[in-house]
N, C-alpha and C positions, 0 to 999 in steps of 0.2 A: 396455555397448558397443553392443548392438542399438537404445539408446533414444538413439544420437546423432546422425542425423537426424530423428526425433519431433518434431513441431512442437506447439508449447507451446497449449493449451487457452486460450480469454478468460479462464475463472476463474485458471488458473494465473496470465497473465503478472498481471490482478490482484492476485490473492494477495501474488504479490512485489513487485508496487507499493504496495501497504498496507506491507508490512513493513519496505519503503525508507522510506516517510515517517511512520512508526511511530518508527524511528532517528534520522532526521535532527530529529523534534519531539525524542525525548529527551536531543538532545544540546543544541538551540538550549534546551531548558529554562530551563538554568543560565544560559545568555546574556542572550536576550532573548525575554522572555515572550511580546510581540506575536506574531513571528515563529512562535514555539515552538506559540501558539493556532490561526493561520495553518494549519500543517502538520499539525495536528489534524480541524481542517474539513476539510480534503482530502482525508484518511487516513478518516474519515468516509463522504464523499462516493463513495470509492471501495468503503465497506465495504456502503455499502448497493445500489451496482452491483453487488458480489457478493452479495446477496441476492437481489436480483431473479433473476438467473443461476439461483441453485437452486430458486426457483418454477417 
């Protein structure tokens, strides 16, 4: 209740951004691989933004 106007950390809203296209790669998996590769990179790209964060 206290934590609901808490405005969400960069690493957070990251975090949940990895995990969205963490999902959305392993559903296009089964579809279409390109796509699926695609949402990889991204997920990625974003993983290593949150590295950098805890340096």
């Amino acid at each position: 209740m206290f934590g609901l106007f808490k405005k969400k950390t960069e690493k957070e809203k990251l975090n949940e951004e990895y995990k969205k296209l963490l999902a959305e790669y392993h559903k296009l998996s089964s579809i279409d691989r390109k796509k699926a590769d695609l949402k990889m990179a991204e997920a990625e790209e974003v993983a290593k933004k949150m590295d950098a964060i805890k340096e």
